[in-house]
C-alpha positions in Angstrom: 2.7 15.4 17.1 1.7 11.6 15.7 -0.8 13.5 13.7 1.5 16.4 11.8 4.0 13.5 11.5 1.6 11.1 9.5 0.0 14.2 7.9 3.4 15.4 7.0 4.7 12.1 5.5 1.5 11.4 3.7 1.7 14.6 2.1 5.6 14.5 0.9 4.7 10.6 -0.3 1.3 12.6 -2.3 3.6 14.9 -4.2 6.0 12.7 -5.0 3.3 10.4 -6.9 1.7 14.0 -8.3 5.1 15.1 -9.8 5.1 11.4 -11.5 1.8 12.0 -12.9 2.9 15.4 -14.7 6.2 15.0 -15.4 6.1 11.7 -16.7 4.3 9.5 -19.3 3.4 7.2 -17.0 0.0 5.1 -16.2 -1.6 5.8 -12.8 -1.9 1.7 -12.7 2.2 1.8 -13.7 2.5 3.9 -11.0 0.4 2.1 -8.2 2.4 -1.0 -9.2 6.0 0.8 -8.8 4.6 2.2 -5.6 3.6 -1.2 -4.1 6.7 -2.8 -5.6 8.9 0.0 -3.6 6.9 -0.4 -0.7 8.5 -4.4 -0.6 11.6 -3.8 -1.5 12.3 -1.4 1.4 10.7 -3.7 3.3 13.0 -6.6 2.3 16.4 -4.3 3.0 14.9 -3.6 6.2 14.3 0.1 5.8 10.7 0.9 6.2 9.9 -1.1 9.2 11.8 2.1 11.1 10.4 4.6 9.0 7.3 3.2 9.2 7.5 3.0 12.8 8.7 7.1 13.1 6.1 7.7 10.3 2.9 6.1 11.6 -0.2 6.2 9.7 1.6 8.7 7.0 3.6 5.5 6.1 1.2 2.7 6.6 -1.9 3.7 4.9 -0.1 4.5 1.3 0.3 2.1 -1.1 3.9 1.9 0.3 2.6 0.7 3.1 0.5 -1.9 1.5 3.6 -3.5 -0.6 5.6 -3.6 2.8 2.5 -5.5 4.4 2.6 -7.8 1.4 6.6 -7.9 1.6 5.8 -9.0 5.9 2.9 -11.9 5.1 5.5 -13.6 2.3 8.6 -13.6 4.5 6.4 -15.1 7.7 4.8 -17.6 5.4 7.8 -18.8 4.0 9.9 -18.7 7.3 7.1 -20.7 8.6 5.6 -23.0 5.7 8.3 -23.3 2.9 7.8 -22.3 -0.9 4.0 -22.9 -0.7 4.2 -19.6 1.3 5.4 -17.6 -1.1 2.0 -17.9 -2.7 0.0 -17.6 0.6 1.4 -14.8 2.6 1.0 -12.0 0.6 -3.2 -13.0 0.6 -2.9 -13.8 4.4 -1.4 -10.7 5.6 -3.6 -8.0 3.6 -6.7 -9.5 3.8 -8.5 -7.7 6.3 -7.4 -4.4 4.1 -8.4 -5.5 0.6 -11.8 -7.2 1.8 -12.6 -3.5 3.7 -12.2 -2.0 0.7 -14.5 -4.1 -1.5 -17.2 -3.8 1.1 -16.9 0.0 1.8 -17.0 0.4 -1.9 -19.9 -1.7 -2.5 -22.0 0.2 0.3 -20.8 3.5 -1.5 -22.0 2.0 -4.8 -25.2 1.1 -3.3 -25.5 4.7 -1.7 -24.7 6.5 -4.8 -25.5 6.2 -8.0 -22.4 5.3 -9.8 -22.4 6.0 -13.9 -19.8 5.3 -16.5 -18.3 8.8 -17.8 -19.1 9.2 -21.4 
């Protein structure tokens, strides 16, 4: 049931960003940003750690998710270290995520043959 859940949520948080696409003017780089910018804000008023927690994966891996994790590392820093956290936790806490995604893109780059569209 985990699965159909995360598959479910995943695929309501898709279409939402897909009906923003057509029905609005709006840059897919406008939208990542509003996404990850939503993601901590309902992190902050303490709303997606539940629904994250009842979503699973569906809410984690979206750039929701990401924006939440970013929301977590600031607030821990900062409980912990002061104002100099507000400029550390963010990096801290998504690390391991955004240095995966360099590497598995530079292997794919290396497998393929990546070309500029003309």
């Amino acid at each position: 049931m985990d699965y159909v859940k995360a598959f479910v949520v995943g695929g309501i948080i898709c279409a939402i960003v897909q009906i923003l696409m057509e029905k609005t003017k709006l840059m897919p780089g406008r939208i990542m940003v509003m996404l990850v910018c939503t993601g901590a804000l309902l992190g902050a008023v303490g709303i997606y750690g539940p629904f994250s927690k009842w979503a699973g994966a569906g809410a984690n891996v979206p750039l929701l998710g990401f924006g939440n994790v970013l929301w977590k590392g600031v607030k821990e820093a900062v409980d912990s270290e002061g104002f100099i956290g507000l400029f550390k936790g963010g990096f801290k806490a998504c690390a391991v995520g955004v240095s995966a995604a360099l590497i598995f893109s530079y292997i794919a780059a290396l497998i393929t043959k990546p070309r500029l569209k003309s």
